[in-house]
RORO-696545 format. One record per residue: x, y, z of N, C-alpha, C in turn. Coordinates in steps of 0.2 Angstrom, whole numbers, plus 5000, padded with zeros to 4 digits. Atoms other than C-alpha are relative to their C-alpha. Last residue first. Example, Ala and Ser with C-alpha at 12.3 -4.5 7.8 and 13.67 -1.06 7.14 Angstrom:
499649944999506849955036499650055003/500449945000506249785039500450065000/
This chain:
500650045001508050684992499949984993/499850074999509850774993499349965003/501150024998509450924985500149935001/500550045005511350974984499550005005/500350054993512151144990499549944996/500750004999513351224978499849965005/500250085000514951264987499250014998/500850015000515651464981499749935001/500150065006517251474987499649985001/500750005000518051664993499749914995/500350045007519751704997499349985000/500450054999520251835011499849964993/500150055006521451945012499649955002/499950075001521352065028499649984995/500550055007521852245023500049935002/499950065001522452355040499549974994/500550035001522152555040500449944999/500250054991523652645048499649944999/499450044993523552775035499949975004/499549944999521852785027500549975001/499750014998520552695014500650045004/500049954992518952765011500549955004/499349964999518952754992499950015008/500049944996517552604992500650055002/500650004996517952454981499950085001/500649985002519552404969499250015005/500650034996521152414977499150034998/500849965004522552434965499649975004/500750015002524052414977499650014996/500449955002526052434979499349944998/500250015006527152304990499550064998/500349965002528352275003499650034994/500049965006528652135008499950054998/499149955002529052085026499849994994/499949984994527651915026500650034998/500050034995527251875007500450035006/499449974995526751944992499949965007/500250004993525751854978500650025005/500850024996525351874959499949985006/499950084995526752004957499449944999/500550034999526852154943500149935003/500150045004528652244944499449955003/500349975006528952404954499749944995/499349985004530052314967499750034993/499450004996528252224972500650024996/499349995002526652254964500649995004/499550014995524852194965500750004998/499350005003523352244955500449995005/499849985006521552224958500649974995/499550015004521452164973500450004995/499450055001519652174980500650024997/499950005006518452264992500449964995/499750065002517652285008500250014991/500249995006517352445018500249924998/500349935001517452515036499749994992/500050025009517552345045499850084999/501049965003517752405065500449984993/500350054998519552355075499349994996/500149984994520352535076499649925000/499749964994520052525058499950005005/499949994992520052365047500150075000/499649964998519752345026499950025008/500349974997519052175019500450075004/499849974997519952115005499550055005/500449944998519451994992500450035007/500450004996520651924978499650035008/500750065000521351934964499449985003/500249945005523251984968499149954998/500150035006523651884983499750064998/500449965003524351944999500049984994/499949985011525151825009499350055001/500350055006525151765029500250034993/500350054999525351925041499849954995/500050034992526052065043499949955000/500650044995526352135025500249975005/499750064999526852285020499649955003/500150034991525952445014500649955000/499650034998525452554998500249975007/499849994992523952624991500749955000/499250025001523152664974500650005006/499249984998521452664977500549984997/499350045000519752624967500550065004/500150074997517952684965500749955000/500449995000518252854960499649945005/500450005007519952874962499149975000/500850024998521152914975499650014992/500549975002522952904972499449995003/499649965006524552884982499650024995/500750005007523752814998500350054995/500249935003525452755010499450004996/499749964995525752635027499950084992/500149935007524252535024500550055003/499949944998524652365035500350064996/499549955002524552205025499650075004/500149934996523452055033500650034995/499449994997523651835026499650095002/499350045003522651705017500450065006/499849955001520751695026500949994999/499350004996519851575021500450054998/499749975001517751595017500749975003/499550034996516751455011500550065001/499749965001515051535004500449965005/499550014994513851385002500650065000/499450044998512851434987500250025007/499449975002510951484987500849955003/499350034995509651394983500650045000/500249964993508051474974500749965005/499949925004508751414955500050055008/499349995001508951244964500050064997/499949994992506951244969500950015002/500349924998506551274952500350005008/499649955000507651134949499850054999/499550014997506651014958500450054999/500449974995504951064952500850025005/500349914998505451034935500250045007/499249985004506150854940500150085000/499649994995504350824949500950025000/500249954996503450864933500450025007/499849955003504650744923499850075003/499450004999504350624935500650074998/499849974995502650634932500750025002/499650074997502550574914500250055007/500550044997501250684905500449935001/499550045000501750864909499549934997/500350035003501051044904500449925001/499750065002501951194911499249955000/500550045000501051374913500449934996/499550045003502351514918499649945001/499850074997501251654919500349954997/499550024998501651824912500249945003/499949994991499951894916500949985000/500349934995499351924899500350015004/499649965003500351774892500250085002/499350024999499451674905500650044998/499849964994497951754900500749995002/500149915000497851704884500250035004/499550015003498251504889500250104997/499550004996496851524902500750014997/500049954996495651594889500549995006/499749965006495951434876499850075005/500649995004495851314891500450074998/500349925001497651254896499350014998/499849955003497851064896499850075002/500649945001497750914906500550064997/500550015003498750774909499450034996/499750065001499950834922499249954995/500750045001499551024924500549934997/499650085003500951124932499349954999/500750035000500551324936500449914997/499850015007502251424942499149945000/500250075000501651534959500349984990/499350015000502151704964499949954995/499550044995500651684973500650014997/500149994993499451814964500550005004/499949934999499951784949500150025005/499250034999499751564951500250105000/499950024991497951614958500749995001/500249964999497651714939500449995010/499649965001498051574931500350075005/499050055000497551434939500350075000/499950014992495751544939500650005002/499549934999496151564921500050025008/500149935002496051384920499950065001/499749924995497051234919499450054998/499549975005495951074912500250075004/500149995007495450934924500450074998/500250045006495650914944499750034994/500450035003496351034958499849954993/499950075005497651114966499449964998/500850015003498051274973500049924998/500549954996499651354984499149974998/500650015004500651184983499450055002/500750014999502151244992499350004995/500549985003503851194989499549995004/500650024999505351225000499850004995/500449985006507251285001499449955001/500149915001508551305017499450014992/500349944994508051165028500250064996/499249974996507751025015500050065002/499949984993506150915012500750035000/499449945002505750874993500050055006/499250014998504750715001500650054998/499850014995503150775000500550015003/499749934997503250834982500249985008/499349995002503150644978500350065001/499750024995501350634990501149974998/500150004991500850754982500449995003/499749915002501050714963500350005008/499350035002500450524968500450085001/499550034994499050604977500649994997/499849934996498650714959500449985009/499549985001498850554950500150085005/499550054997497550454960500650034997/499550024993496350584961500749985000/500550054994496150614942500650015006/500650055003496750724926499449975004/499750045001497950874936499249934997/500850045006497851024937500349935001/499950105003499351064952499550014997/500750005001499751284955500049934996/500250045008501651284961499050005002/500750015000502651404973499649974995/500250015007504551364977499150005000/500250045002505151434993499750014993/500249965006506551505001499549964997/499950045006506751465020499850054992/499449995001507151565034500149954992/499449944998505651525041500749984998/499849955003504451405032500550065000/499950045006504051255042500350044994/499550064998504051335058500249974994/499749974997503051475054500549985000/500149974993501651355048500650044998/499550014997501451355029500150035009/499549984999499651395025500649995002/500249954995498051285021501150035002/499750044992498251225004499950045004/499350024999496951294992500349975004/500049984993495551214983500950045002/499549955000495151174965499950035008/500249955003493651044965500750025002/500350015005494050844969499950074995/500549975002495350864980499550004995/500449975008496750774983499350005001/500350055002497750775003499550014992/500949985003498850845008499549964998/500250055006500450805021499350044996/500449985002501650915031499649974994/499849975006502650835043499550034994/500949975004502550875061500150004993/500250075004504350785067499550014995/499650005006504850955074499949944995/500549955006503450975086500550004993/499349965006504250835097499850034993/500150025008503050805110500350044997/499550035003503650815129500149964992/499349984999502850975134500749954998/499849975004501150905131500750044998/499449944998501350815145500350024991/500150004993499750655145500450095002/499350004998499650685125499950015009/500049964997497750665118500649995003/500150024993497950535106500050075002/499749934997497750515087499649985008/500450004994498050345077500350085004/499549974994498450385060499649985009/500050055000497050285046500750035008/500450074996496850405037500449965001/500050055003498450535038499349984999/499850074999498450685049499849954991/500450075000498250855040500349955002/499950055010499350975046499449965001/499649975003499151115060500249994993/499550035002497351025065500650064997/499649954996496151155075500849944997/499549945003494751095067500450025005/499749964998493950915073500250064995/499749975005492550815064500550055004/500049955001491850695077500550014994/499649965005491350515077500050085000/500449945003490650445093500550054994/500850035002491050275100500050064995/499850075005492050315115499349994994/499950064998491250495120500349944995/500250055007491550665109500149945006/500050065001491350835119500049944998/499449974995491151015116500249965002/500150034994489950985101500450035002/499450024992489651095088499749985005/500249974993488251045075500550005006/499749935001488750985057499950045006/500449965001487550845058500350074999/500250025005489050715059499550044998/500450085000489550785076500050014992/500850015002490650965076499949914999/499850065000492450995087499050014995/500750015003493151165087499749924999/500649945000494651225091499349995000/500549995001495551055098499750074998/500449994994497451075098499250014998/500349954995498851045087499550015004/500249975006499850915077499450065000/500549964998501150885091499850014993/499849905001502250755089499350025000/499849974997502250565098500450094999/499450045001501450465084500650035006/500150055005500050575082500749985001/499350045004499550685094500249974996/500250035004498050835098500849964999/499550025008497950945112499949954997/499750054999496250965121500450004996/499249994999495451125118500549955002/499749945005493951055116500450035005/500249955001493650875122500350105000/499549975004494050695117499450075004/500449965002493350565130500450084998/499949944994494450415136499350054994/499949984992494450285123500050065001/500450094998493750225104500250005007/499649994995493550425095499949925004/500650084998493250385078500550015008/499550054997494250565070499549945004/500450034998493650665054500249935006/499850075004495150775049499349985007/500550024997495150955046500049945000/500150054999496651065040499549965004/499550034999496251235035500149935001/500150024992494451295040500849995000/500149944994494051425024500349975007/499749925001494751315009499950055005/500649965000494651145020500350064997/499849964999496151005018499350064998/500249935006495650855020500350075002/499449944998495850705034499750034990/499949995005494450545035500550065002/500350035005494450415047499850034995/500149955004495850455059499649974994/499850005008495750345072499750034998/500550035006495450375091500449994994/499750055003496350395110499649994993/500650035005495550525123500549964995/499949965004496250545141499949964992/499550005003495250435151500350054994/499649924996493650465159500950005000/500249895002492750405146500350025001/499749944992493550225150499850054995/499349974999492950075135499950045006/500249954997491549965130500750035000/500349925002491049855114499950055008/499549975003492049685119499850104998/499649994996490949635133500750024995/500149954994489349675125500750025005/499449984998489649565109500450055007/499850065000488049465109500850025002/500250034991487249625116500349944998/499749964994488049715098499949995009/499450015001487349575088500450045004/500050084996485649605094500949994999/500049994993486049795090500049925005/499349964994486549765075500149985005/499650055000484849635070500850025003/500150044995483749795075500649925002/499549934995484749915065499849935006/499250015000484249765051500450055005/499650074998482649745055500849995000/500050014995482249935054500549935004/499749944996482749945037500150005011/499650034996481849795032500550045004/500250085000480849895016500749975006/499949994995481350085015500149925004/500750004996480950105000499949995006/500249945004482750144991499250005003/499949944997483650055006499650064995/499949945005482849905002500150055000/500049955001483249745012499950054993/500149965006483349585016499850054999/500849975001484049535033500050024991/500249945006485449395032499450045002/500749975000486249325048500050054994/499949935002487749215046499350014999/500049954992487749065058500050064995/499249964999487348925046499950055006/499750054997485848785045500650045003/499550065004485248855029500249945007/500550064999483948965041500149934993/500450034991485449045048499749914996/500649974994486349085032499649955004/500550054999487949005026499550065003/500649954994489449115023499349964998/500150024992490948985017499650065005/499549964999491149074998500149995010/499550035000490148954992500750055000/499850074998488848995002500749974998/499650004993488949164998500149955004/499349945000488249124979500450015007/499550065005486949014986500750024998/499850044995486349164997500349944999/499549964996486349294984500449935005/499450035004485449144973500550045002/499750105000484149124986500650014996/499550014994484049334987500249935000/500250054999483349364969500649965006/499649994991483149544965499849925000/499550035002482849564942500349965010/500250075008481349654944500249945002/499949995007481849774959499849934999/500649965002481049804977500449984992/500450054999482449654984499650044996/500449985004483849814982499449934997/500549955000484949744996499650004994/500350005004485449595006499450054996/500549975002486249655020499649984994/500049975010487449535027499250015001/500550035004487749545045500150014994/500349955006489349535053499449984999/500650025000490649485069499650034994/500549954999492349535063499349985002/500250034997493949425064499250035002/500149984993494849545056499749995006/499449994996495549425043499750055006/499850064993493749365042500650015002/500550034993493049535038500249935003/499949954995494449575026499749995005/499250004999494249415015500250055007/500250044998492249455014500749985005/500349984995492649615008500149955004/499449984997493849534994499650025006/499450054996492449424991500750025002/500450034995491149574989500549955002/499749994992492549674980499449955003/499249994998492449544966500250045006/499449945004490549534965500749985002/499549994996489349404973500450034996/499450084998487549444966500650035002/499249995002486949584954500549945005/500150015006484949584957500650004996/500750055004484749554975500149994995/500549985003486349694980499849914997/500150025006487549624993499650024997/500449995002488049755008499849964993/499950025006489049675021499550004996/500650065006488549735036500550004994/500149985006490149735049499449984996/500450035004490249745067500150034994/500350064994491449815079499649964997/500750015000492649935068499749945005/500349954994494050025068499349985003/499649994996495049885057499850045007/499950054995493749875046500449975006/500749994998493750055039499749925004/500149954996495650045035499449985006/499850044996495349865026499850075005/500550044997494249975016500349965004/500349974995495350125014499249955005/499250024994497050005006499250045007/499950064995495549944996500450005005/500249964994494950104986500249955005/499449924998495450094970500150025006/499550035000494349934966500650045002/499649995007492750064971500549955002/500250095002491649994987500550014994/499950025008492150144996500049954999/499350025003491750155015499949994993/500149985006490350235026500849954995/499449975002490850205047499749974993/500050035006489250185056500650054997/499649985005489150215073499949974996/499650045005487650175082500450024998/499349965004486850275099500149934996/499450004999485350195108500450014993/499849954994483750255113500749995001/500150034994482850115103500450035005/500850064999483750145088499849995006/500250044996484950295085499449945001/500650005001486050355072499850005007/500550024994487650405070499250004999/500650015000489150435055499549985006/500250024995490650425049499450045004/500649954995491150445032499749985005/500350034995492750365022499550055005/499749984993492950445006499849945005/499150015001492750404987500150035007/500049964994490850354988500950004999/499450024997490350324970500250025006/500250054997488750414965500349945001/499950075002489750484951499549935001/500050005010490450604958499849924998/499450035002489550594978500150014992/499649964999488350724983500749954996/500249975005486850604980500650054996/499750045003487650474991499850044993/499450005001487450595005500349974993/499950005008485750635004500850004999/499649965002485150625022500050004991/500549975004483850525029500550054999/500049944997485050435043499550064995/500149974991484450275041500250075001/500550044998483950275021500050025009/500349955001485650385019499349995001/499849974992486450235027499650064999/500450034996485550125015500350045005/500549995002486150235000499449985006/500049965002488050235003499050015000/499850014991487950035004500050085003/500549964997486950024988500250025007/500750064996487649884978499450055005/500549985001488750034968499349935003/500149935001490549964971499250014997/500049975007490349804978499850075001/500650065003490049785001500450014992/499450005005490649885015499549954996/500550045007489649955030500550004993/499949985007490649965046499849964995/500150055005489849965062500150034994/499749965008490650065076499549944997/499850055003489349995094500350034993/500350005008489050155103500449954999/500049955005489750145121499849974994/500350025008489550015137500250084995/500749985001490750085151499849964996/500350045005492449995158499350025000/500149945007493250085172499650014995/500549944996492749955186499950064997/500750045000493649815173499350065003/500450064995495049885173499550024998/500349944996495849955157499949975003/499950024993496949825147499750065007/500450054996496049805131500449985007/500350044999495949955128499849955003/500449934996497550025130499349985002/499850034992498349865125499650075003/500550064999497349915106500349985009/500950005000497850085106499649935002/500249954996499550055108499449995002/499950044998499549915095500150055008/500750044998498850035085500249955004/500749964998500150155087499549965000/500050004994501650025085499450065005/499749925000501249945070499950025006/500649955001500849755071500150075001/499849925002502149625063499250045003/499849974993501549465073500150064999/500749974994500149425059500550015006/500749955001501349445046499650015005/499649944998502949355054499450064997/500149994992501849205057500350075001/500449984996501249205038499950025006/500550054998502749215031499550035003/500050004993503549365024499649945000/500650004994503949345007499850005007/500550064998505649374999499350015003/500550014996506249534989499849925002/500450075003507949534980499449985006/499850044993508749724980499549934997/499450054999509349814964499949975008/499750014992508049914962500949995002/499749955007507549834945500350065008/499750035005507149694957500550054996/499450044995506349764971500750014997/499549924997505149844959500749995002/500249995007504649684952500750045002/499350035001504849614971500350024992/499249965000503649754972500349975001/499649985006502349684958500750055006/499750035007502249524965500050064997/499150025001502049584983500449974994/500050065000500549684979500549985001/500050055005500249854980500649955003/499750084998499549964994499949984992/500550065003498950154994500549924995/500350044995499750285005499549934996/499650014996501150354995499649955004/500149944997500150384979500549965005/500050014996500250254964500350045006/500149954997499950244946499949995009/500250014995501050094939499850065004/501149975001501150104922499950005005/500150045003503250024924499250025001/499750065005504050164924499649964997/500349945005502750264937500449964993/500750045003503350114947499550034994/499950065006505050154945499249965000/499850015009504550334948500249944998/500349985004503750314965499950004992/500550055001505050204971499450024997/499750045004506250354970499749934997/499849975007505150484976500249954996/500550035004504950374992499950034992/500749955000506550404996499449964998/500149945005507350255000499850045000/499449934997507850145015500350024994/499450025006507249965005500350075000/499850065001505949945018500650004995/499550004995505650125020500449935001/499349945001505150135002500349985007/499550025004503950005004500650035000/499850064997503050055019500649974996/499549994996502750205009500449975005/499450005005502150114993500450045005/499949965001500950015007500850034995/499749964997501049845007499950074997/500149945003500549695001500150055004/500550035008500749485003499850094997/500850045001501949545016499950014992/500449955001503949605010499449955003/500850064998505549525017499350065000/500649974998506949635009499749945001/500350044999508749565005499450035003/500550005003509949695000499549965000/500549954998510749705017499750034993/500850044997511149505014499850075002/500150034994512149544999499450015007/499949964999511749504981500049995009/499549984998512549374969500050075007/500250034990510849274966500850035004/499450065001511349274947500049995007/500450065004509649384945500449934998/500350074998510149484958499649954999/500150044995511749534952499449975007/499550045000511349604939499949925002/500650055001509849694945500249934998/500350014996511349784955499649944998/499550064995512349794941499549965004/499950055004510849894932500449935000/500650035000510649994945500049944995/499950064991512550034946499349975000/499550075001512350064927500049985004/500350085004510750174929500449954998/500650044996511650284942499849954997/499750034994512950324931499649955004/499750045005511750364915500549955005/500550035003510850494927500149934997/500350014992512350564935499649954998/499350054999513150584916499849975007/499950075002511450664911500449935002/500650014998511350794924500149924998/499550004992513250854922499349945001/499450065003512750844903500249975007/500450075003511250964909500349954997/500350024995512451074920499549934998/499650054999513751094905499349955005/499850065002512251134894500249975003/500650035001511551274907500249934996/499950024992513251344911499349955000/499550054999513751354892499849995009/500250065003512051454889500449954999/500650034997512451554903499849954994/499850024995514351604894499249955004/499750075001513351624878500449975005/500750065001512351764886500249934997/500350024995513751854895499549954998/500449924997515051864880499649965006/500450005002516651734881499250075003/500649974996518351784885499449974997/500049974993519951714883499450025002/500449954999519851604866500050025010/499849975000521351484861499850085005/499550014996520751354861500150045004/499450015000519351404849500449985007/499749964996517451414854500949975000/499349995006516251304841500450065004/499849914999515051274856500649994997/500249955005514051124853500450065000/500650004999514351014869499750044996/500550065000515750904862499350035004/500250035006516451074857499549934999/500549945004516551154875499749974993/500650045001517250994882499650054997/500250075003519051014879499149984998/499949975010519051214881499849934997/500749965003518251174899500250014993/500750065003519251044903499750024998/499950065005520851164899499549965000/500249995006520151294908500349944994/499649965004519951194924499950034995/499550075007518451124930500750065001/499450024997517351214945500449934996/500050075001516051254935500449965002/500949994998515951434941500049935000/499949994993518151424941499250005002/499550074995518051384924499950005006/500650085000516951504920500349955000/500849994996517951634929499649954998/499750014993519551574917499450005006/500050065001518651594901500249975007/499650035003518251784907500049905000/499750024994516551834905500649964998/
């Protein structure tokens, strides 16, 4: 290639290009005009990666001004964030009008694993804040408890402004929450005779699960919640939808660290509750010192003199079971004028769990709390459309057609998964929801699944990048996810065609073939037959163990599939008045020109009667015999035109120049 054309690719001059050739390894004279084509690409990849670095090493200056300046109190008032006591890392981001990407990886920096939806603390993102270059303050408490999001704050005036003559009883929700393994999973299994808790890894509940029973001819929700330390942004969630809560203490283990965080969440949402006091049938069970221990945590029981209701129970024997559905319900007639709603209302719930299904597509478990949801009903979130009931099943796996205030169903007919914790609504005029807004979220899986298909809309016109995710655990696979999420732009994509937990294997392999796909494991390895194959198949099997780096990869895979911006301007016309030779793939012609200039070099489209016949370029340009590099209006000039011989008399040449603009990944 000429020296001058890779100049013109790297848009430098030849002189910067000769300057910096050396400082980037390439022992290439002054002097030299051409280099071959593969050392040509392996200078376009260097400059690219210096070009990389330099961005890179920039940025971190200003960043480091910034942090600078706000540790000398020098910054201005629109770097000033007011954060609450914890927040979501997507909250976060929007508060300091980031990508979320960007926030991701500085907490990824400092060891902080953490997905888009799940909450840390105000001391460690003023941390963040900080390196950042913004200076976080606290919110007070009155600006915390006014701030309330504007979907739930919906939902809730919906409620509670119905008349009065509309207002039915419905299923009391109650959410059971308590310490990881106290048994809160085990006592619902107890009421509904199931085995859910046996299904879980671990016998840990990592979802939220809803759920119905009945006592005495009357309907219960029960909404299931994680007791893991990992799981707090899902347990407030699960209190938030709720109408009662047991608080699930184990006999023989006492008040725990989630227990007092529970406790926390139950008074901030004002929650009426009982405590369960569970596994009493073992050795070691000693309810006095449960109830001494919650004392000093200001929960008193009855027959202490206090107002909190303990039943003792055993969910593995069955022991107090009854009493305690019975004590609900009493609590639910104490609360009678709050637990009702309108049926006859268009429907209104929260999302209480979402997934992606490998045969159904996107599926999400909704807590219906107004009007009555039923099939084919479309589906909102925020005011876009996220699709329309196909199918509706109860907790038993049994289509319904369907779903009163009160009644958890599982819908199919989602185009994305919603969120947990989204509020979905049935649209009054479906014609006024903004389908363009629908963004497309996933959720991590515990087995190898794959995503449900790019809509139509999401992928037309687009080019996309295919990846297969391994990855070590949950919470790095979300993280993953939800930092792909954000690599949004209208002419290139990725889609995650598979994804699952631990080491790549030939599955991976086999599924990345298939799709096109590159395979990226983050923690994990190839097994010794996946790694074989791979070679077998030609797969392109990456290994990461700092995300960032994974998502970097993904990034300039997706810059390989972009194409440049084509800027055309047109210089000037010459009318063909002679053809002197013809030649195989080249003319020798002659003309004047009419209009603008003519440059040697550059492209040329060929006119007849108004119709393109051929396009080509410039070769050579002569005027008065003697070689030109540009003619101008009234010239007369001879041509080498390189392209298709099907130039005639009379034919018109418009000159046109051609400048390739790369397109950035501006997320």
């Amino acid at each position: 290639m000429n020296i001058t054309e890779l100049a013109r690719r790297l848009r430098v001059t030849p002189d910067e290009l000769r300057d910096k050739l050396p400082v980037l390894g390439f022992d290439i004279g002054r002097k030299a005009i051409k280099v071959d084509d593969r050392l040509s690409d392996r200078i376009v990849r260097k400059w690219q990666e210096a070009a990389w670095r330099d961005k890179q090493v920039a940025e971190e200056r200003v960043k480091m001004e910034r942090k600078r300046q706000v540790q000398l109190g020098e910054v201005t008032p629109d770097r000033i964030v007011a954060l609450p006591g914890s927040l979501t890392v997507r909250d976060f981001a929007a508060k300091l009008k980031l990508p979320a990407t960007n926030v991701i990886r500085e907490l990824m920096k400092g060891g902080i694993l953490a997905s888009l939806n799940e909450r840390i603390d105000f001391d460690t993102a003023a941390v963040v804040s900080e390196d950042l270059g913004f200076k976080a303050i606290k919110e007070s408490a009155e600006q915390a408890e006014v701030k309330v999001s504007g979907a739930l704050e919906t939902l809730k005036e919906t409620v509670l402004n119905e008349s009065e003559a509309n207002l039915k009883p419905r299923a009391p929700v109650v959410v059971v929450m308590g310490h990881v393994d106290h048994g809160k999973t085990t006592v619902l299994d107890a009421i509904r005779k199931t085995t859910i808790a046996a299904k879980e890894s671990g016998g840990i509940t990592q979802h939220i699960g809803a759920y119905q029973t009945e006592k005495h001819g009357r309907a219960i929700t029960f909404i299931d919640t994680p007791g893991h330390e990992a799981f707090t942004l899902m347990r407030s969630r699960g209190a938030r939808v709720a109408d009662i809560a047991v608080l699930v203490v184990a006999a023989d283990d006492g008040v725990q660290p989630q227990t007092i965080e529970v406790i926390k969440i139950i008074e901030a949402a004002k929650l009426p509750f009982v405590v369960a006091i569970n596994k009493i049938d073992k050795p070691a069970a000693d309810p006095d010192r449960v109830k001494r221990q919650l004392a000093d945590h200001n929960i008193l029981a009855e027959e202490w003199g206090g107002k909190a209701v303990m039943v003792p129970i055993s969910a593995k024997t069955g022991q107090g079971l009854d009493a305690l559905l019975d004590t609900i319900l009493l609590v639910a007639d104490m609360e009678k004028d709050k637990i009702r709603a309108n049926p006859d209302r268009l429907a209104m719930g929260t999302v209480i769990e979402s997934r992606i299904d490998k045969g159904a597509g996107p599926v999400a478990t909704v807590l219906i709390q107004s009007g009555t949801l039923k099939s084919g009903d479309y589906l909102a979130i925020g005011g876009s459309l996220y699709g329309r009931v196909r199918a509706m099943k109860n907790f038993l796996g049994k289509l319904v057609t369907v779903a009163p205030p009160g009644m958890p169903v599982r819908i199919l007919g989602f185009k994305v998964a919603p969120s947990v914790g989204d509020v979905l609504e049935v649209p009054a005029n479906v014609k006024e929801l903004e389908v363009h807004k629908v963004i497309k979220r996933g959720l991590g899986q515990d087995a190898p699944s794959k995503s449900a298909p790019a809509s139509e809309e999401s992928t037309a016109d687009k080019a996309i990048v295919n990846i297969v995710i391994r990855a070590d655990v949950l919470g790095s696979l979300e993280a993953i996810q939800g930092m792909l999420e954000r690599m949004v732009h209208p002419k290139v994509g990725v889609r995650i065609v598979a994804k699952g937990l631990g080491n790549i294997s030939d599955a991976d392999v086999l599924n990345a073939e298939a799709n096109h796909a590159v395979v990226m494991g983050f923690h994990v390895q190839p097994t010794p037959a996946a790694a074989s194959l791979s070679k077998d198949k030609n797969v392109d099997v990456r290994v990461y163990k700092v995300i960032y780096d994974l998502t970097d990869d993904v990034k300039e895979e997706m810059k390989k599939l972009l194409k440049p911006e084509i800027i055309v301007t047109e210089l000037g016309k010459l009318e063909v008045r002679g053809v002197f030779r013809v030649g195989r793939d080249f003319q020798i012609i002659g003309g004047v020109v009419i209009d603008g200039q003519v440059k040697k070099g550059e492209h040329a489209r060929v006119t007849r009667l108004g119709e393109n016949v051929c396009d080509g370029k410039i070769a050579e340009l002569q005027s008065q015999k003697s070689p030109v590099a540009t003619a101008y209006v009234g010239q007369e000039c001879g041509i080498k035109f390189e392209g298709k011989p099907f130039i005639q008399l009379g034919d018109t040449l418009e000159v046109y120049h051609e400048d390739k603009k790369e397109v950035a990944l501006n997320f």
